[in-house]
N, C-alpha and C positions, 0 to 999 in steps of 0.2 A: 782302321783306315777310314778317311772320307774323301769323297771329292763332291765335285760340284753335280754330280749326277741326283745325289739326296736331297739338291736345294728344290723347297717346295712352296720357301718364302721369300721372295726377291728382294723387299724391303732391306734398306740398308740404316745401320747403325752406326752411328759413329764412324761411319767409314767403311766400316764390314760389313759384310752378307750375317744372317742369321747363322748359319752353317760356321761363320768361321770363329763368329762369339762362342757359339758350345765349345767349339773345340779348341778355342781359350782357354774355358772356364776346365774344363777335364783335364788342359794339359799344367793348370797350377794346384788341379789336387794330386798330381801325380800318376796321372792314367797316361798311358802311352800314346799318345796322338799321332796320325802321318797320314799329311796329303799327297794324291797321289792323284795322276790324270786318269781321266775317266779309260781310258784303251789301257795302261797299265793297269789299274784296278780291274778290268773285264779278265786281263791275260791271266791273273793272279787267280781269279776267279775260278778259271777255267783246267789252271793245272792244278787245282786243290780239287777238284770236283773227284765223288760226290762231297767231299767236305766242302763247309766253307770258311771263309773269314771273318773276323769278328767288323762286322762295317758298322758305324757312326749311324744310326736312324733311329727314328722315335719310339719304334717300337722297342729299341736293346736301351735307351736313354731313360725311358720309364721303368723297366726293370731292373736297371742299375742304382736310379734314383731311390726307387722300394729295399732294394738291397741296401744300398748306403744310410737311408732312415730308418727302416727296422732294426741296425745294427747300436745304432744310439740306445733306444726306447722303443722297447716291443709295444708297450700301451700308446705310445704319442709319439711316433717318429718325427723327428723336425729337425730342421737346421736352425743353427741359430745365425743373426741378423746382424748387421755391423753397417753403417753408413762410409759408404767409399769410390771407387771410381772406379769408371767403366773396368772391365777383366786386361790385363796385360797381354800381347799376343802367346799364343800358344807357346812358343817357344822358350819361354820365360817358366824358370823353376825355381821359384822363389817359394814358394806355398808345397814344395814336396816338404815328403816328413819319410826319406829313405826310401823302402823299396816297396810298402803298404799306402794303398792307396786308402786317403783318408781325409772326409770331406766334413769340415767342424763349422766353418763361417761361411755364409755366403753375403753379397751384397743383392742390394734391391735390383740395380741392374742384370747382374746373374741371374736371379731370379726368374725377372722378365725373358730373360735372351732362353734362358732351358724349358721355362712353361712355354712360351710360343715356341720351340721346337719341337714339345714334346705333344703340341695339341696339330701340332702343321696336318697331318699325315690322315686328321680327321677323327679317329680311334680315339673320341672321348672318354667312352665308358672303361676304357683301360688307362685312365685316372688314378683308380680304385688302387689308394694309397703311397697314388704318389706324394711327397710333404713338399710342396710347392705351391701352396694356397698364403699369402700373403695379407695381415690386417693393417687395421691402423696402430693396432699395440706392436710396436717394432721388438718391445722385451720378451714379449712369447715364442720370438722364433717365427719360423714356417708351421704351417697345419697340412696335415694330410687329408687329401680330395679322400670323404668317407660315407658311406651311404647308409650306416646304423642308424637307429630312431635314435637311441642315448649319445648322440653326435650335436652338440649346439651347434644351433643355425648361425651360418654366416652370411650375410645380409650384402647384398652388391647392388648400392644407392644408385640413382637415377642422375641425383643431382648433388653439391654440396650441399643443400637445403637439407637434404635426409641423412648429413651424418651427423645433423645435431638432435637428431631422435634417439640418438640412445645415452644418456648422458651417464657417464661411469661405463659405458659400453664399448670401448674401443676395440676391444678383442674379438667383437662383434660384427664386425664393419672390414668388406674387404679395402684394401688401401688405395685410396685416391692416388698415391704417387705411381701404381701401377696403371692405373688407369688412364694417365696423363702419359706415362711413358711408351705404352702399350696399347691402344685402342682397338687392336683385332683383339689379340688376347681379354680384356675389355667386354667386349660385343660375345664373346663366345661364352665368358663366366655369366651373364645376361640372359641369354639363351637357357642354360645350363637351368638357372633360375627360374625361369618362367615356369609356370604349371607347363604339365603334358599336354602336348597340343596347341599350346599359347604362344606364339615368338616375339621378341623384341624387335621391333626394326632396328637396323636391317634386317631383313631375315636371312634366317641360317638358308646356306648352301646344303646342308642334310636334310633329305626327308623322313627321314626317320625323326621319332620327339628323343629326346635330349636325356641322358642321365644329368637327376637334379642333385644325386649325392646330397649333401647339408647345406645347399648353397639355394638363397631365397634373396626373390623381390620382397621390398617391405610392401606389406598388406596390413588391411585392417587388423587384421586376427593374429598374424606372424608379429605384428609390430606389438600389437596387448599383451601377446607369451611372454614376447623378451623385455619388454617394460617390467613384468612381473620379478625378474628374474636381478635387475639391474637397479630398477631404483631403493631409496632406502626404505629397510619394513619398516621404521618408524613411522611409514605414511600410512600406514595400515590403517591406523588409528581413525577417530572423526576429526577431519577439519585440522588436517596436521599444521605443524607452524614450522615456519621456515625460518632458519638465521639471516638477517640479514648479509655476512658475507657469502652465504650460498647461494640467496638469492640473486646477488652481482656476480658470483663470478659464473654460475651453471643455469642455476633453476629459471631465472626470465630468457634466458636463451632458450633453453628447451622448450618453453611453455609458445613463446611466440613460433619456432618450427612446428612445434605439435600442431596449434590452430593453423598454421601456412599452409605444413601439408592438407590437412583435414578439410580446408577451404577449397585449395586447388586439387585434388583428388574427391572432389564431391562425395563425402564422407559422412554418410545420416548420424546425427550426434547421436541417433540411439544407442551406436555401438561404444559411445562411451560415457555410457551412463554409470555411475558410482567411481567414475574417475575421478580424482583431484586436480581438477583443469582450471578451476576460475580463485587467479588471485587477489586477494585484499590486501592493496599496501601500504593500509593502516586503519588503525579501528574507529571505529563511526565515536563520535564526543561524546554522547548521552548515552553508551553503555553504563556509566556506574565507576566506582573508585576501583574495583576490581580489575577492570581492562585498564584505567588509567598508569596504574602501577608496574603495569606486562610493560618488560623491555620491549624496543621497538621489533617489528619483526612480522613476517609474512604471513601470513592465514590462507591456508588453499584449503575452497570448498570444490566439494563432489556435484559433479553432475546429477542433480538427481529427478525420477519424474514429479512431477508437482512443486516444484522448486520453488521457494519467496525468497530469491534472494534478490534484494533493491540496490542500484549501481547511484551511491550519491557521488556526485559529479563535484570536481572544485571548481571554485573560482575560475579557475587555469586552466582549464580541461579543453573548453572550447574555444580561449584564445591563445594557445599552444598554437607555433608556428606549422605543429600540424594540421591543423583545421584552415590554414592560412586560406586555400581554397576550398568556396564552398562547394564545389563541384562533385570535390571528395567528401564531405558531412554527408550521411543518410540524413533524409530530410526528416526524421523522425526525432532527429537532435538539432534539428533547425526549427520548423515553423511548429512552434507547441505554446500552451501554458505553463507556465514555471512557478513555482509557488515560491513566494521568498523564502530564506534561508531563513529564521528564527521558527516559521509554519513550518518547515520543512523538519527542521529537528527533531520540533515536539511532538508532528506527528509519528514522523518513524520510530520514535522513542516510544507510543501508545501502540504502535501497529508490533511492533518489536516484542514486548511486554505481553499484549492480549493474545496476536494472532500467531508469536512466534515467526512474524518477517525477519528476514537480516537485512539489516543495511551493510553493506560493503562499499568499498573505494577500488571498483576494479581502473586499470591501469588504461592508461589512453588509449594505447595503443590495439585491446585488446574491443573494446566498446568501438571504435572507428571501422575496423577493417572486419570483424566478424560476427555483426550485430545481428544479423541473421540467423546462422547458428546456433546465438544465444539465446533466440525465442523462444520463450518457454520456458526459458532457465533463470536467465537473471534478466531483469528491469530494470527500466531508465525512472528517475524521482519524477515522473511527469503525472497531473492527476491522472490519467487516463490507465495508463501502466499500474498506477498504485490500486486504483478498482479492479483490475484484474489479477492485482496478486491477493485482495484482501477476497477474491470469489474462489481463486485457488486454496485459501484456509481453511471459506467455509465448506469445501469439498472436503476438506478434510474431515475438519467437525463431521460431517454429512456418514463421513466411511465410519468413522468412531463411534455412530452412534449414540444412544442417551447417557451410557456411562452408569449404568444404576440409577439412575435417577429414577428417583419413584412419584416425580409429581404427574400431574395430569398433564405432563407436555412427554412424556416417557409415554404416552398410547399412541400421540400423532406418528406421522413418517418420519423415516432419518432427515428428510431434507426440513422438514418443520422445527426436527429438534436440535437439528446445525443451525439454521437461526437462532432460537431461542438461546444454542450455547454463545453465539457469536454476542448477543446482545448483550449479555451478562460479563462476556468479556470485554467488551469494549467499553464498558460503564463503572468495573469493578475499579478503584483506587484512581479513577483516572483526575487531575488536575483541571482546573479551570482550562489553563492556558492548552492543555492535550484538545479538550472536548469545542474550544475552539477552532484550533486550529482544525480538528474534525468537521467540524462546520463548513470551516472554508476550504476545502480541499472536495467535500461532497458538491459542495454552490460550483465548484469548476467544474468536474467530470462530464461528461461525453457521451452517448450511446455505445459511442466504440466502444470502451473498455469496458461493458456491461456482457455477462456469459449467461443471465437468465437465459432460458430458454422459452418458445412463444412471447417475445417483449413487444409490442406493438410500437412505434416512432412515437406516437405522439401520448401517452401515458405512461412509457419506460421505468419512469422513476419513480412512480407509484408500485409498479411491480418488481422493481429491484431490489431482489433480497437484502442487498448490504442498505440499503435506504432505509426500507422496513426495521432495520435491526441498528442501526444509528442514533447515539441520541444526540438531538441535534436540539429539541425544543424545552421549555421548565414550563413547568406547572403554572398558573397566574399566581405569585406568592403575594404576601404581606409582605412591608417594608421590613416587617420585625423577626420574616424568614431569611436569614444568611446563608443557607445549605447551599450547595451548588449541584443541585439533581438536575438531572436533566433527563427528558421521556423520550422512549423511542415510538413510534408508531404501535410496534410488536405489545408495545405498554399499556394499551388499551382497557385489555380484560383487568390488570391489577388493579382499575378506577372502578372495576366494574360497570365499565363499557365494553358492548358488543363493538368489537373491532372489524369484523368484518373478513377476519383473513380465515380464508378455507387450508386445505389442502395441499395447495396447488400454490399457497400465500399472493393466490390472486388480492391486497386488502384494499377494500374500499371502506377506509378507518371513519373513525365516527370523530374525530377530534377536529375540532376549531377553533377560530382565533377569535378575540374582540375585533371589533370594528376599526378599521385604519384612523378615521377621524376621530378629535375629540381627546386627544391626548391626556387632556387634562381632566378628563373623567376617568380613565383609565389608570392614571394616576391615582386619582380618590380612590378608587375601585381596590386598587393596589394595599393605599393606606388604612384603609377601613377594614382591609381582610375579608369581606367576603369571600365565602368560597364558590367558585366552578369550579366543579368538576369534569368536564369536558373541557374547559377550555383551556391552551396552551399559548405563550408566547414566544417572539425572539429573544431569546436573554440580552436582561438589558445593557451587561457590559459588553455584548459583541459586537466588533465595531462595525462589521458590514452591515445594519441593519434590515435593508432598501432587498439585498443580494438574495438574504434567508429568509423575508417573506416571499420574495418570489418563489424560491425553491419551496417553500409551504403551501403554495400555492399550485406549483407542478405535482405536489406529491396527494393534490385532490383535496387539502386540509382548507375546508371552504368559511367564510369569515360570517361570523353570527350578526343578527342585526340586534341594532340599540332597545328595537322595542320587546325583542325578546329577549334580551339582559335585565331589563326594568322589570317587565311583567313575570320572568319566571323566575329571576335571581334576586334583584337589587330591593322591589319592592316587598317579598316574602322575607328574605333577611331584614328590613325596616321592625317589620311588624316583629319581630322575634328577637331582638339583641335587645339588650339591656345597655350599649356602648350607646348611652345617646350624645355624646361628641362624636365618635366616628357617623353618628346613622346622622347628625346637623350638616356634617362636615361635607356627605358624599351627596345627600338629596341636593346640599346644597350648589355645588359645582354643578349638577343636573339640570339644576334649572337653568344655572346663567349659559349655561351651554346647546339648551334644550332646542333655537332656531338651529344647530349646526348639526345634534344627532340624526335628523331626516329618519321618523319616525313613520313617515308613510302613513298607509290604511289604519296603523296603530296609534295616529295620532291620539286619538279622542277617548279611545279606552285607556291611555297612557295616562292622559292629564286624569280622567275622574279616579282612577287609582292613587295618582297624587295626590289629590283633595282628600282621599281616606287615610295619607301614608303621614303619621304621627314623628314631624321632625323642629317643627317650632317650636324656641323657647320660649315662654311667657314673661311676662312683667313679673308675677309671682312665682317663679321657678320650675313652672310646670311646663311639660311637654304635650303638645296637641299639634293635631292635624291642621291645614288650612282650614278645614270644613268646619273646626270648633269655634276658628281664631275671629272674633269680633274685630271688626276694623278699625286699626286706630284713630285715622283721619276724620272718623265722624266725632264732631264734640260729643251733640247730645247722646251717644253711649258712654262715652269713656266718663259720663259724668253721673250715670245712673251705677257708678262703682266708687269713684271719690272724681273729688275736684282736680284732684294732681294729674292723675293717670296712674296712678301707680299700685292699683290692683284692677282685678278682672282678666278674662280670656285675651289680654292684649298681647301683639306679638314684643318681646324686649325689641329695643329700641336697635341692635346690633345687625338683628338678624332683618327686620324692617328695612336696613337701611340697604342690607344685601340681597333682600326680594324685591327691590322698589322698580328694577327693571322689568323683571318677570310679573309682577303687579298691573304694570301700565300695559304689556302685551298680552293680559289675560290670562298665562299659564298657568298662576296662581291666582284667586280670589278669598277675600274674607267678606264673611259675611255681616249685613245691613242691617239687623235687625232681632232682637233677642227670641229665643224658643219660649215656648211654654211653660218648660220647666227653669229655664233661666229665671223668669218674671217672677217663678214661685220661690225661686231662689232669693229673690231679691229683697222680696215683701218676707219672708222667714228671716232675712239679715237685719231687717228694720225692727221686725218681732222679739228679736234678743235683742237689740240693743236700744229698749225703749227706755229702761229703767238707768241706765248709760249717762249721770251725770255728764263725765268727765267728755263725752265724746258727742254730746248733745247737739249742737250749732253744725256738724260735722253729717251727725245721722238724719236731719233735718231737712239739710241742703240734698242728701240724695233724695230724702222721700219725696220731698218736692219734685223732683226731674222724673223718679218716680211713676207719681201720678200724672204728671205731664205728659210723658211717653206713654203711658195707659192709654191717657185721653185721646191721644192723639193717632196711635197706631195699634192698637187694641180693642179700645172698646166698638170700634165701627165694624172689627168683625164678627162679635159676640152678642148685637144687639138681638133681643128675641123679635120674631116678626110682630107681635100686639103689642111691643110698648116702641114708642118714640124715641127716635136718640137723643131731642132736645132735652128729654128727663135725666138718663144720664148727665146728662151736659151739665145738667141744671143741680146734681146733686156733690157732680164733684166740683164744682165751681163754690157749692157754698162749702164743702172742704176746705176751699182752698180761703174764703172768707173768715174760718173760725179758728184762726189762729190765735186768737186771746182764750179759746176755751182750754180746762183744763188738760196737760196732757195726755191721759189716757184714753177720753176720749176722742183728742186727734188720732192716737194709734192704731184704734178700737176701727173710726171709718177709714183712716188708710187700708190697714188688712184687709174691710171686708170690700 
């Protein structure tokens, strides 16, 4: 029996009271139904006493309900499910099956109309198997309200947003169409779910807390179990790969709910760490023929801590009609430096290779809306980002320790011998075009993205470990070096120079540059091969040249001056090479160069080292100093050698014509006048060639000049104080008359 005395829900269905839906649905399984007014129902009541009647209420509706689904399936009572229309009225016996009451299909509506009557009454905990729990898998049937641990959670969403967290999960998830039909029913499954103590708004009418049976709000932890449970273990794996049709028809759905909720439930990503959350959808170009050949297809990487995974960004990414306003761009993907795309390659192809960075192609959508999030995890190609992932590696290096290594860099600290591994990495195999673009990606960097610790603003980048450990500078080579080495700071001690770097790799490096001016010395310098060893330049094929000495400049590498190239390099290599074309070729740019090097307080010690430094070639093929070189522009020398010019200390006629500036400015001087030993040179050359038919007329004319130069710039300083110069005077004069005497003894008074 029912009547309207049991109504507890007023709500009207389709026309009917709650009350009169049940008693639909019970009278098309065959149960005996009959309404009756409430004073006939009392009288009935009363002559049955102390018995009574079987009446219609929630409490005989749940134990009828437990009866009719344990008689299916003792293990999983349930009804099963059928899409239909609201229940027939009671009086309709379409759904009997004879005189056994027996209840096999129910509809979603039924459903609703028996759980909201059988919750009316408030007596949730007397639930406790009834099979009236509804998912979104309609092929499972009903599930029974169950309080065992070995009972899977059924999960009753917030929003449609959360029923795309479970993907493969539907059996999982109570049914949105009840919730849309049902909304007390709804609020109370809600309730039911909440921890003990915790209510859903509205809040429950009971003050008692709530039996939760198997029935949960998604949470952090609830939602990681049943993820466990539902996605595929092929993700188990590292860095699973995803089919491209999974990707379209589930997995970018899921992946954007999972960040939605995670964002809007302010969800510390700690807790999903070593998840497979950040997709790539598609592989960076400069992997190798290996990823080249990989059908197309998704790559989901793990959250992990210390993460380098780099988001290179396409062409498209930020003028996608999502970015249309900038309002929405984090300004982190608006006001930046951007490295061009060919630097950008070849760097992350070196950092990829040494440091073990990924480049990735994460998805627009994912980089716009939860960049936040992402901190820490993945990176945008900006230099700033890329110095903080390339500080992230050397932590690593740092944790790994020396590795066995048994050199002298295996005594210093881990964080000494994480540089040291970092250096060697980043220099091993690496390309022109990588150590380049290395270059230029350091010349942009920022303090920001620097994680030294104790970094001061204004010498940063001298104390920046990835700086120190960069190679960014080459050697000074020879033309006729092709190598393409290039030194890092850290490189110091292998020139066996004190580098300066402690401990702490506070380095105050000992390496410098040449002098900015004077190019074209620098060049000789180049072509001649001299070595420094100290000194470093911009390699000459990198095109920012202006950029990387300033950065050589920030990084403390202070520029040598010209007169200390001269006096401790250029002129100690003169004196010592046997290349006397390279040593003609370099002194000689020096000179004509020599107002522009700004030689300072070293002026004057510069030139007298010049006067000693043996780079002119002679008339006779000899190499001497300025200091030897008789000056050719005086006749009366070049004549006390031959009539032509064309022997004696004379400078060749080439190299004359290429000092003739530095000549007239003093730099260079030859000298006015013959030595002592020259004279005796001279009169020795006359002494062998006396008997000299053939060259007679020839050895005559010098001895003449000779004697002449004697007389004239000699004998005035050798006269003794008791005889008179006129005597001299007087005796080579008649030399000079006795030229009809035999010749030997003209020779005889020449010599003496």
């Amino acid at each position: 029996f029912f009547s309207t005395r049991e109504e507890t829900r007023t709500e009207k269905v389709d026309g009917r009271s709650l009350l009169e839906s049940v008693a639909a649905c019970l009278a098309q399984f065959g149960v005996p139904v009959v309404q009756l007014p409430v004073r006939i129902l009392e009288s009935i009541e009363q002559v049955l006493h102390p018995a009574q009647p079987r009446i219609l209420t929630p409490t005989w509706l749940r134990q009828f309900l437990r009866a009719m689904g344990s008689s299916h399936d003792q293990k999983s009572p349930s009804f099963q499910l059928e899409e239909g229309s609201p229940s027939a009225p009671y009086g309709d016996s379409r759904r009997r099956h004879g005189k056994n009451v027996q209840v096999d299909v129910l509809t979603l509506d039924e459903v609703g109309s028996l759980l909201e009557f059988a919750m009316s009454d408030g007596d949730l905990a007397d639930l406790e198997g009834v099979p009236l729990m509804v998912t979104e898998d309609v092929s499972i049937g009903t599930i029974a309200f169950a309080g065992t641990r070995d009972a899977h959670a059924i999960f009753v969403p917030e929003n449609d947003g959360e029923y795309s967290l479970l993907p493969n999960g539907l059996h999982r998830l109570a049914s949105r169409r009840l919730r849309d039909s049902r909304p007390w029913v709804w609020q109370q499954l809600r309730n039911m779910a909440a921890p003990i103590g915790q209510h859903v708004p509205p809040q429950s009418l009971q003050p008692a807390p709530h039996p939760k049976f198997q029935l949960r709000l998604i949470s952090i932890d609830t939602l990681l179990t049943a993820l466990q449970d539902v996605l595929p273990h092929s993700w188990n794996g590292t860095d699973p790969l995803v089919s491209q049709d999974d990707w379209s028809t589930w997995v970018e759905t899921w992946l954007k709910a999972m960040w939605l909720w995670v964002s809007r439930m302010s969800v510390p990503v700690k807790h999903l760490l070593h998840w497979p959350l950040i997709p790539s959808i598609k592989q960076f170009q400069n992997l190798g023929a290996e990823a080249q050949d990989q059908k197309p297809c998704v790559r989901l990487y793990r959250l992990l801590p210390n993460s380098a995974l780099i988001n290179v960004e396409q062409d498209s990414d930020l003028n996608s009609d999502e970015f249309a306003d900038d309002q929405l761009v984090p300004s982190r993907l608006l006001a930046r430096a951007k490295l061009e795309r060919h630097v950008q390659c070849e760097l992350l192809t070196l950092l990829q290779r040494s440091l073990d960075c990924m480049p990735i192609h994460a998805p627009a959508w994912l980089m716009k809306n939860h960049v936040d999030q992402l901190r820490g995890f993945v990176y945008v190609c900006t230099p700033d980002d890329l110095l903080r992932v390339a500080h992230v590696c050397l932590w690593r290096l740092e944790q790994e320790g020396p590795s066995g290594d048994n050199t002298p860099a295996a005594s210093l600290t881990s964080a000494s011998s994480g540089v040291r591994q970092l250096r060697h990495r980043l220099g091993d195999r690496a390309s022109q075009r990588e150590l380049d673009a290395l270059a230029t990606w350091l010349v942009m960097v920022r303090q920001e993205g620097c994680s030294c610790k104790r970094v001061a603003s204004a010498t940063w980048k001298r104390q920046c470990r990835i700086m120190c450990a960069s190679p960014l500078f080459s050697p000074l080579a020879s033309l006729a070096d092709t190598s393409v080495r290039r030194v890092a700071l850290l490189d110091a001690e292998e020139f066996g120079i004190h580098s300066g770097l402690s401990n702490e790799l506070d380095n105050n490096n000992t390496w410098v540059l040449l002098p900015e001016s004077c190019t074209e010395v620098t060049a000789a310098l180049r072509a001649a091969g001299v070595e420094l060893p100290r000194c470093i330049e911009v390699p000459l094929e990198f095109s920012e040249h202006a950029s990387l000495v300033g950065l050589a400049q920030e990084l403390g590498i202070k520029h040598m001056t010209w007169a200390s190239v001269l006096l401790d390099h250029v002129f100690p290599w003169a004196h010592s090479t046997d290349n006397s074309v390279a040593r003609q070729g370099l002194i000689v740019a020096i000179v004509q160069r020599w107002q522009e090097m700004d030689l300072g307080n070293k002026h004057d010690q510069c030139k007298q080292t010049l006067q000693a430094t043996p780079f002119i070639t002679t008339v006779s093929g000899r190499t001497m100093s300025p200091a030897e070189i008789l000056d050719p522009s005086s006749e009366e020398l070049r004549l006390l050698y031959s009539s032509n010019g064309s022997a004696g200390p004379f400078p060749a006629a080439d190299i004359f014509a290429a000092l003739s500036s530095a000549l007239r400015r003093g730099i260079v001087s030859f000298r006015q006048e013959l030595s002592a030993i020259e004279i005796v040179e001279r009169l020795s050359f006359l002494n062998e060639h006396a008997n000299d038919d053939t060259q007679w007329e020839c050895t005559r004319t010098i001895a003449e000049h000779v004697l002449q130069y004697i007389a004239q710039h000699v004998v005035l300083r050798c006269v003794p104080e008791t005889m008179e110069p006129s005597d001299h005077v007087g005796s080579l004069t008649h030399a000079q008359d006795s030229r009809n005497q035999p010749r030997n003894s003209f020779f005889f008074l020449a010599c003496d």
